[in-house]
N, C-alpha and C positions, 0 to 999 in steps of 0.2 A: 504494500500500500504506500502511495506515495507519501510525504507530508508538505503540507503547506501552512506557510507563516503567514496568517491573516496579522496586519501590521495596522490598527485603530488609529481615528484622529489623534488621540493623546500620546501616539509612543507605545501602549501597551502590545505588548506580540501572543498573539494564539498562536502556539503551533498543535494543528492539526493533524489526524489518518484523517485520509481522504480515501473514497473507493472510488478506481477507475471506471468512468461509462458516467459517474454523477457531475454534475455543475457545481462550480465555484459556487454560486449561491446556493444550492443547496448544501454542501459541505458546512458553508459557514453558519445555516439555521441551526443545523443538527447539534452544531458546537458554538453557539449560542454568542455569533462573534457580534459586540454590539456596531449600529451604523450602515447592516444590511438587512433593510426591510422588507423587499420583496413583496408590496403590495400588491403586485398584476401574479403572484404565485410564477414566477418564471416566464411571463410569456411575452415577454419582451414588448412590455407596455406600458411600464411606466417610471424607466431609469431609478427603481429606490434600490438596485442592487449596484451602484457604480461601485467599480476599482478602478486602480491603475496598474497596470502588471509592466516586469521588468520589459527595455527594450528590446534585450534579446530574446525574449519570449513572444512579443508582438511577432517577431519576426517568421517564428517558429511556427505560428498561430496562424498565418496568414490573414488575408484580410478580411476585415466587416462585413458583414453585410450590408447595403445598403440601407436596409429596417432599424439595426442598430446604428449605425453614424446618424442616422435623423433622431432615432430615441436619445441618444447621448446629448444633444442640444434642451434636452429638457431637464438633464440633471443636474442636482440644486448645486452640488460644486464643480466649480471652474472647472472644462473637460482639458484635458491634458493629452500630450504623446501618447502615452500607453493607455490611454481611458476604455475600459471596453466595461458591458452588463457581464455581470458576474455567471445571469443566468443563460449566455448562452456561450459558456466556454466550458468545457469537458474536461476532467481529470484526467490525465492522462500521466503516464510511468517520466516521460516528458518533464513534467510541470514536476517532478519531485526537489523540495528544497525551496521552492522562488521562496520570494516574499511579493505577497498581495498588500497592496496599500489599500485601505478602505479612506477614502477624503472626508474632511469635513465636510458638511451640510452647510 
C-alpha cells in the first residue's frame, strides 16, 4: 500500500495507507484529513477536495481534464501549478511517499 503525506493549511502532516484503484479524496475522508470536504461526494462538482501535488507528479499524472481545469477556477484557494480535485486522481504504487498539500480556504 502506498503512503501519502496529506500536508494541512497549518503544517500538520497525515501520513496515510492509501489502497491502490481509491482517490486522493477518498483516502483523505477515510483518515479524516481536515480541509477536504468533498461536498459533490467525488464527482467533480464542486472543487471542496482541492490539493496541490508535487511537480513531478503532475507530470507523471498527465493532464486534466478539461471538467477539472474549469472546476478548479471555483476553488476557494488561489489555484496553483500542481492544483488538481483530489477526487479525480487515483492511488496508484506511483504516488507512494508524495506529499499532498491541502491549501487554505
Amino acid at each position: 500500500m502506498p503512503t501519502i503525506r496529506f500536508l494541512s493549511a497549518d503544517g500538520t502532516e497525515f501520513a496515510v495507507e492509501a489502497q491502490n484503484g481509491r482517490t486522493l479524496m477518498e483516502t483523505a475522508l477515510e483518515n479524516s484529513v481536515p480541509g477536504i470536504i468533498a461536498e459533490c461526494n467525488g464527482s467533480a462538482a464542486c472543487a471542496t477536495c482541492h490539493v496541490v501535488l508535487p511537480e513531478e507528479i503532475m507530470l507523471a499524472l498527465g493532464p486534466i481534464s478539461e471538467h477539472e481545469n474549469d472546476m478548479l477556477d471555483f476553488a476557494e484557494a488561489p489555484r496553483e501549478s500542481g492544483s488538481r480535485l483530489s477526487c479525480q486522481v487515483k492511488v496508484s504504487d506511483a504516488l507512494d511517499n508524495i506529499s499532498v498539500r491541502v491549501p487554505a480556504a
